[in-house]
C-alpha positions in Angstrom: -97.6 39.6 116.5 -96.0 42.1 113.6 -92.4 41.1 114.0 -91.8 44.1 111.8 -92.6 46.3 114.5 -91.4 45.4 117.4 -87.8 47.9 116.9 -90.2 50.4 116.4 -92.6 49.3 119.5 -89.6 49.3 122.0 -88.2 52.7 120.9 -91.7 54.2 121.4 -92.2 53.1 124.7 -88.6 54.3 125.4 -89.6 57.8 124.5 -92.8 58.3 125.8 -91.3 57.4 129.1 -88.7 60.3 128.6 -92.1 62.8 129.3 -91.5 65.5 131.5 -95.1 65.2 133.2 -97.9 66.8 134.6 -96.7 67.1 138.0 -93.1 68.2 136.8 -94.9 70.8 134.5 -97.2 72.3 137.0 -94.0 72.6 139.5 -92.4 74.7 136.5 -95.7 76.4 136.3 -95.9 77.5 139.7 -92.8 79.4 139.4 -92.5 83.1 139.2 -90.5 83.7 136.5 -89.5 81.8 133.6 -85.9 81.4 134.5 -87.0 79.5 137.6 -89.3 76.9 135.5 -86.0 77.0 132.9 -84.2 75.1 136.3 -87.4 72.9 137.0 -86.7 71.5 133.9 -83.1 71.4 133.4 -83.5 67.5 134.3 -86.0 66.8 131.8 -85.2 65.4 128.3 -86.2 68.8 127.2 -82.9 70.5 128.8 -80.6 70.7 125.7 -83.3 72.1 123.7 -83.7 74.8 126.3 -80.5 75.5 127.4 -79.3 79.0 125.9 -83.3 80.3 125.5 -83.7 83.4 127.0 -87.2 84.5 126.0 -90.6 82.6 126.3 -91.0 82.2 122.2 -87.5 80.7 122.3 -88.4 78.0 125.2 -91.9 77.5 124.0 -90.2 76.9 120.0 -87.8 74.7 122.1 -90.2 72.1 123.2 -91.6 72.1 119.2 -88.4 71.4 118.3 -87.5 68.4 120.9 -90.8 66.5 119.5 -89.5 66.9 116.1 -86.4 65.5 116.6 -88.2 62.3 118.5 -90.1 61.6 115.6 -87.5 62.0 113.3 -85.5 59.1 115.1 -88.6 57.0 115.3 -89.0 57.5 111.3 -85.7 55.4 111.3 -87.6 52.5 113.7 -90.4 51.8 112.0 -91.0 49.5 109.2 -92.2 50.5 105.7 -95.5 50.3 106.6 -95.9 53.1 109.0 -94.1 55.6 106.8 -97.4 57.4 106.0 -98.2 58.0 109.4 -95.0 59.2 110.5 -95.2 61.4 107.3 -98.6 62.5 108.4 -97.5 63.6 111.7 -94.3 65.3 110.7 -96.7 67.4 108.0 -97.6 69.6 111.1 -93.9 70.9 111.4 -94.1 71.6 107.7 -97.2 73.4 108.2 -95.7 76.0 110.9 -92.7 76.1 108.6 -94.8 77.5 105.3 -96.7 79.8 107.7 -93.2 81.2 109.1 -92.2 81.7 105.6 -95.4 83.3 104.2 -95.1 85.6 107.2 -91.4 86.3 106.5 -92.1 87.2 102.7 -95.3 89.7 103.8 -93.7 91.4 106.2 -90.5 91.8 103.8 -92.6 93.1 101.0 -94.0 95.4 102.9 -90.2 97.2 104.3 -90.3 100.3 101.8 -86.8 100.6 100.1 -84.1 102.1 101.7 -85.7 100.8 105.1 -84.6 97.3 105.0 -82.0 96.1 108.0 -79.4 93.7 107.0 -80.3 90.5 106.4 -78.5 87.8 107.7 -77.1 84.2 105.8 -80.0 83.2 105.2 -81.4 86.6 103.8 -84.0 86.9 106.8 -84.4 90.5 108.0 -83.4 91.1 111.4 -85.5 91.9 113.6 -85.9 93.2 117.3 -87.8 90.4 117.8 -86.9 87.7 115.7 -89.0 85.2 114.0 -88.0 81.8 115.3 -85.7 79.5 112.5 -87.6 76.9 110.5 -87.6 73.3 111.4 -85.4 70.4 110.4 -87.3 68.2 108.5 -85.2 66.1 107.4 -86.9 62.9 105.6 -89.9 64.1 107.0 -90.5 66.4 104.5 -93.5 66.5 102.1 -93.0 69.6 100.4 -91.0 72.0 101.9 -87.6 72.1 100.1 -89.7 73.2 96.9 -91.5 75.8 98.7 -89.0 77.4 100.8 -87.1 78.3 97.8 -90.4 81.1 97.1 -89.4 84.7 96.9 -93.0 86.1 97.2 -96.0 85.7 98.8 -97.3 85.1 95.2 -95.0 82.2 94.3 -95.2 80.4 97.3 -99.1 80.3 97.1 -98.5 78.9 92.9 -95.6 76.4 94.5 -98.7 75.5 97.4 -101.4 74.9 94.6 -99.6 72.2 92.9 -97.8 70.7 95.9 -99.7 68.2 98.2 -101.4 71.4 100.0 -103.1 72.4 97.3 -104.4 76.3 96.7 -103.8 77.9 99.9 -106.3 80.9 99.6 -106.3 83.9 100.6 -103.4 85.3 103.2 -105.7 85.6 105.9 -107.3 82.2 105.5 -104.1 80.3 104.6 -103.8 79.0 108.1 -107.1 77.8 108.7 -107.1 76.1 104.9 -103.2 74.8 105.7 -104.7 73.2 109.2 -107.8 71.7 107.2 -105.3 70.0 105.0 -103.3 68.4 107.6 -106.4 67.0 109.4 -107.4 65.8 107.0 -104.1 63.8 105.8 -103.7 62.6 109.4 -107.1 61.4 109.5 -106.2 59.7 106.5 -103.0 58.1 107.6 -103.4 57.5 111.5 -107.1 56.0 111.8 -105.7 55.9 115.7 -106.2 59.9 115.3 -109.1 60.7 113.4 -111.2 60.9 116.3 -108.7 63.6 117.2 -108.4 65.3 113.6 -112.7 65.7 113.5 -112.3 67.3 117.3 -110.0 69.7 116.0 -111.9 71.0 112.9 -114.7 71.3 115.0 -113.0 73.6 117.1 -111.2 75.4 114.2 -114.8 75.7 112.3 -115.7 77.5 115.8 -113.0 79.7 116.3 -114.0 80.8 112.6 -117.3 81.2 113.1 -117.8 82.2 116.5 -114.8 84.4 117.0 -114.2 86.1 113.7 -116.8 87.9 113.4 -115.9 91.7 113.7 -117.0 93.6 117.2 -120.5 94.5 116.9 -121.3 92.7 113.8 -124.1 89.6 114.0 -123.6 88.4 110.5 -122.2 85.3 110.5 -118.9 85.1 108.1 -118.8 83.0 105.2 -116.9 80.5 104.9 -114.3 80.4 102.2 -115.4 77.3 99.6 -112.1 75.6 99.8 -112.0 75.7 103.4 -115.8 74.5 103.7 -115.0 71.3 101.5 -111.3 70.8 103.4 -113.7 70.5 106.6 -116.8 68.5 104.9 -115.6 64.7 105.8 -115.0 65.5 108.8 -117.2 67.6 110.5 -119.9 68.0 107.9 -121.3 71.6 106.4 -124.5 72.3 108.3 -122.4 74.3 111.4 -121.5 77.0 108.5 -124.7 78.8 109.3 -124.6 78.5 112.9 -124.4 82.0 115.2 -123.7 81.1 118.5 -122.4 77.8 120.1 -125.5 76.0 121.1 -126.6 76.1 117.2 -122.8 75.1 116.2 -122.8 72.3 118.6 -126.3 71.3 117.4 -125.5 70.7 114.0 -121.9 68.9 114.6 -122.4 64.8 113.3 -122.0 63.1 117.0 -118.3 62.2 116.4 -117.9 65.9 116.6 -120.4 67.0 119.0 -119.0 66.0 122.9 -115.5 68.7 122.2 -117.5 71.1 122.7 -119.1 69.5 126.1 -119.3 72.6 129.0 -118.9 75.4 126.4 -122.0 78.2 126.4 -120.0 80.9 124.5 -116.8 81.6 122.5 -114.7 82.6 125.7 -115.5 79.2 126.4 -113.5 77.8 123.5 -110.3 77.7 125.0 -111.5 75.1 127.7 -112.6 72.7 124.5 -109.1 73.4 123.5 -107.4 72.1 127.2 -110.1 69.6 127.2 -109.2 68.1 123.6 -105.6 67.8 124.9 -106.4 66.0 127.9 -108.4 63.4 125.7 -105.7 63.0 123.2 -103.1 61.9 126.0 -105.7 59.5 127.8 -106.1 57.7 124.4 -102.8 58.2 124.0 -102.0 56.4 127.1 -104.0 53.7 126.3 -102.7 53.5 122.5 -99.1 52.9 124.5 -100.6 49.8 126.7 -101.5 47.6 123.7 -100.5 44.0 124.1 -98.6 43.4 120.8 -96.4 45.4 118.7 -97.6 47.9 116.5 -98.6 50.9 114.8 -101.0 51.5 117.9 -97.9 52.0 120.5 -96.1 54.1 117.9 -99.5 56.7 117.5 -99.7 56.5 121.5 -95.9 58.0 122.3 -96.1 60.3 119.4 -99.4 61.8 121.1 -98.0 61.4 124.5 -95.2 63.8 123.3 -97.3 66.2 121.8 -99.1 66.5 124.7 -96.5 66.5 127.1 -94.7 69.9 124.9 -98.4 71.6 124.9 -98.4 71.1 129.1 -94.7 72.2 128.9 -95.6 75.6 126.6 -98.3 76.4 128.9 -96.3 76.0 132.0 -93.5 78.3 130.5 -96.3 80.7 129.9 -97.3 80.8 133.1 -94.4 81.3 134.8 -93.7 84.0 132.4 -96.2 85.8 133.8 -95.6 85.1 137.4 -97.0 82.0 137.8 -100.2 79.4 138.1 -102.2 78.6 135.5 -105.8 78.3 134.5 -105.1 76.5 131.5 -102.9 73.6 133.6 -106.1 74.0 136.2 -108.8 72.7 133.3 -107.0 69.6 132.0 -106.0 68.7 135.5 
């Protein structure tokens, strides 16, 4: 037994247990407006973070930001030892955070003078609909106190190139580079995930391949160099030539191969998506039943959470727009 973890061990289990649930999520999804799913899950641990949100970005952002602060308290539970993987899971909040940022600077370089509203304490343009507030890091942070002090989109992508994220390249790839990254460092640091990280860039190499590609066009886009070798250890490089998803799937290494089980085109992708989510939390699961203390039940409630806010986002959703949902309906 690792003594070392059992704090830890006991506050994960404590957590994952605080899930709202598939059943509780597909009551709020059946609703008819997203007001009515608010009060489905006004019990939920989830309820402070959505209390005030008026607006489906808010309430979806909300459930982001409960997650966060879980695995900012269970940073202070574990032992030395699992630092790197708590790290490695907190990057993806510091991911969305650059991408807010690099957003916030484009679009203010782009206000012509004379045309720019007032900007609030924080010098962030209002806007009719605003962009949502960064997270709180805290400890987790990798990298983002150095980068959010960039004042162009210029600087911030010289601040990413010698930060752990390395060159970011070009605006419109910077999230699919970004992404690579953070696979990559969580396949890295949470073995218990790789499985999970190579599922994903699969599906991010198809979205980029199969869905890019301009109406009417049947070259297949090239993919960036950075972004190719981001993706190599995990997925390999032979799918980079593929035109259609039976040739993609074909030339995936096995690990990679079954996420994109029942797909036969790229309207299909979204399922794969679902799918992947519904495999994470049945490892998951299984990561949170191990016998002994450990890094294993610590991966498992993390995931569990994750999971549990995707359900959540896609129940809001739905009730948004009147309610069911087809996305709730394929991981069911």
């Amino acid at each position: 037994m690792r003594s070392d973890w059992v704090a830890a061990t006991v506050r994960a289990k404590a957590m994952a247990r605080r899930r709202a649930g598939a059943g509780l999520c597909r009551e709020a999804a059946a609703q008819s407006s997203l007001d009515q799913a608010l009060e489905v899950l006004s019990s939920t641990s989830y309820a402070a973070d959505l209390a005030g949100t008026t607006d489906l970005a808010a309430a979806q952002d909300a459930t982001r930001r409960s997650v966060l602060w879980q695995l900012r308290v269970l940073a202070g539970w574990v032992p030395v030892s699992g630092a790197r993987m708590v790290h490695a899971a907190g990057a993806a909040f510091e991911l969305v955070n650059i991408l807010l940022l690099a957003r916030r600077l484009a679009e203010s370089a782009d206000q012509p003078a004379g045309q720019l509203g007032d900007q609030d304490s924080a010098g962030d343009l209002h806007r009719s609909v605003p962009l949502p507030e960064y997270f709180e890091l805290g400890g987790l942070a990798t990298a983002w106190p150095r980068l959010s002090a960039a004042g162009s989109t210029a600087e911030l992508a010289e601040l990413l190139r010698t930060s752990p994220w390395g060159d970011p390249g070009s605006p419109d790839t910077m999230p699919d580079t970004l992404t690579a990254v953070w696979l990559r460092r969580l396949a890295a640091a949470v073995p218990q995930a790789r499985s999970w990280a190579v599922a994903e860039a699969a599906l991010l190499a198809a979205r980029r391949i199969l869905v890019s590609p301009a109406t009417g066009t049947s070259t297949v886009p090239e993919i960036p160099e950075r972004l190719g070798m981001l993706l190599q250890p995990l997925i390999g490089g032979t799918w980079s030539t593929a035109d259609d998803v039976a040739s993609f799937r074909a030339a995936l290494p096995a690990a990679a191969a079954p996420v994109l089980d029942g797909v036969e085109d790229p309207t299909g992708l979204w399922r794969a998506e679902a799918a992947l989510q519904a495999r994470v939390e049945e490892d998951a699961f299984r990561l949170l039943r191990s016998g002994l203390p450990g890094p294993d039940t610590a991966v498992g409630a993390v995931a569990v959470l994750a999971v549990d806010a995707w359900r959540m986002r896609a129940a809001l959703a739905a009730a948004s727009a009147g309610g069911g949902s087809e996305v709730l309906d394929a991981v069911a």
